[in-house]
N, C-alpha and C positions, 0 to 999 in steps of 0.2 A: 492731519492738519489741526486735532486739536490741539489746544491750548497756545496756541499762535496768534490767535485776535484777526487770521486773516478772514476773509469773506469766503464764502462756497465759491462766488464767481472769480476771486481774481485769481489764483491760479491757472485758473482754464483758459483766462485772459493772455495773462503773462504767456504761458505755456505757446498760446498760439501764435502771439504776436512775434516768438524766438522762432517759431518752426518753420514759418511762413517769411520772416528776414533770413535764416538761414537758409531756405530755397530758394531765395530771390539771388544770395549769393552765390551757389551755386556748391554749399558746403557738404560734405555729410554732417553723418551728427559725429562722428569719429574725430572728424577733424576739428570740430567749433567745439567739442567736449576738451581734447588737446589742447587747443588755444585760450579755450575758458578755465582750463585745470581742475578741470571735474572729471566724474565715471562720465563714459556715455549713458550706458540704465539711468544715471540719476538724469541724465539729460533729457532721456529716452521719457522717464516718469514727467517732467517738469513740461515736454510740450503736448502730451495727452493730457496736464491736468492734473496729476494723481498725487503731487505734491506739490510743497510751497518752496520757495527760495528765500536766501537770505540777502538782508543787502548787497553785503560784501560781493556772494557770487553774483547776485545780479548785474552788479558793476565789473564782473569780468567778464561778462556772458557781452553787456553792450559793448565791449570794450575790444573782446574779439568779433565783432558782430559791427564794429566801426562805427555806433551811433553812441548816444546820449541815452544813459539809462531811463530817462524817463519817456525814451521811444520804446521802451516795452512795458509800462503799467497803462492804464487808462487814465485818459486824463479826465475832467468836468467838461462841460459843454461849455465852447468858446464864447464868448457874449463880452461885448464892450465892458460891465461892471461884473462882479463872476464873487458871489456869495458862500462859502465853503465850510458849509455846518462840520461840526462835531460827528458827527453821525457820519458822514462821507470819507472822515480819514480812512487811509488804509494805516496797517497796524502790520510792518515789518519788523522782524529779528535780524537786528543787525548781523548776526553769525548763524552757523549752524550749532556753535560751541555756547551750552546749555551749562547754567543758566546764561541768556546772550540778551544785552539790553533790547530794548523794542524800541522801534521809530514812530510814529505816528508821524501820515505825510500827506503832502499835495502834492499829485504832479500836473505838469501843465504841458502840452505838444506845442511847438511852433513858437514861443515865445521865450521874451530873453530870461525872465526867471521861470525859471522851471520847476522849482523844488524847491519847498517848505517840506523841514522834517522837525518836529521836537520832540525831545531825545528826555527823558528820567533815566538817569543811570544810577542804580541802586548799588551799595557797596557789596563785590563780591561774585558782581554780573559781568559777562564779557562784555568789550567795545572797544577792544585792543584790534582792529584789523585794518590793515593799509588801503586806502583809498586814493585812488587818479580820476580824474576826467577830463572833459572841455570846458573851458570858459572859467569862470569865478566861482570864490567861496565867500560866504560869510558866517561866521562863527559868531553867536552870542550868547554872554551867561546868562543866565537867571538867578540861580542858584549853587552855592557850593563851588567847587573848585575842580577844573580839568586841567590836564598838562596835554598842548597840543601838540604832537612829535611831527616832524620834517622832515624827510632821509634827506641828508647831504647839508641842513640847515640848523640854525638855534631853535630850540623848543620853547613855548611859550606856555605862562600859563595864566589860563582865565578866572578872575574873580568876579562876582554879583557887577555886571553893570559894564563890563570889559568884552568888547569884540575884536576879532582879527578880520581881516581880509587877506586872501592872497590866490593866486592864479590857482585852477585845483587841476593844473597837468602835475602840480609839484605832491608827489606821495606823500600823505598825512595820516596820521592814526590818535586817538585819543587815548587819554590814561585818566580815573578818577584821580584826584586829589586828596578831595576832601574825606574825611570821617563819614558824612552825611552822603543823603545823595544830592545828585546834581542836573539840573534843570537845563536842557542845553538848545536856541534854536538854529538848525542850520539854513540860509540859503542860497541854494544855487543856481547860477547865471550860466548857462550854455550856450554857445555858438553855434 
């Protein structure tokens, strides 16, 4: 887990929270590694603990696991106004394909947004991988320039200042643009 920026605890978190929905399902780990398209081992490692995950896989783990990826990280303690230092993001690699951009996120349980991620993608870093979910996106630039890919759609691409919206069942994946890098925030709204 070095050089991941993630915490000692969330993996152990993460790990738990899959092992404990995937017994509530009734899965092996055979089967939810098959549907997730992972090894089982790295499964096997991921609910003990003994590694970290990447976005990408995390959203196919929730995905065969039928929840919202932000039902397996921790979220902040629910409170009418809800304050979220610097210090408390979590610090995911979008891929397990090194070098792989990093997220820095909030996630939130039980409510309509759920997830604040922003994205530096430095030129030369992966952030090339398809993403689905529930409920909504929102895409916004900061900095630099992304092209955002659609399977089956027009691609768009975002300059300083420029957002998309659009349902996040539909597969998307990002591509640098720019020369520079690129400052990117994502939010998502789940059902």
């Amino acid at each position: 887990m070095q050089g991941t920026g993630l915490t000692d605890a969330l993996p152990a978190e993460i790990g738990a929270k899959v092992k404990a929905l995937r017994a509530d399902r009734g899965l092996s780990g055979r089967k939810l590694a098959a549907a997730a398209d992972i090894s089982q081992p790295f499964l096997s490692q991921l609910e003990s603990g003994q590694t970290s995950v990447a976005i990408a896989t995390l959203y196919r783990i929730a995905h065969a696991l039928d929840v919202s990826p932000s039902d397996l990280l921790p979220g902040p303690p629910t409170t009418e106004i809800e304050v979220i230092r610097a210090a408390d993001l979590h610090h995911i690699p979008v891929s397990e394909v090194s070098p792989s951009t990093m997220a820095s996120a909030v996630f939130r349980e039980g409510r309509r947004i759920t997830e604040l991620s922003d994205f530096v993608i430095e030129p030369g870093e992966h952030v090339e991988e398809w993403f689905e979910s529930s409920g909504e996106n929102v895409v916004y630039m900061i900095d630099g320039s992304i092209r955002v890919e659609f399977k089956d759609r027009e691609d768009v691409v975002l300059s300083p200042g420029d957002a998309v919206f659009y349902p996040a069942h539909i597969p998307s994946r990002w591509q640098l643009e720019s020369d520079s890098p690129a400052r990117v925030i994502l939010v998502a709204a789940r059902v």
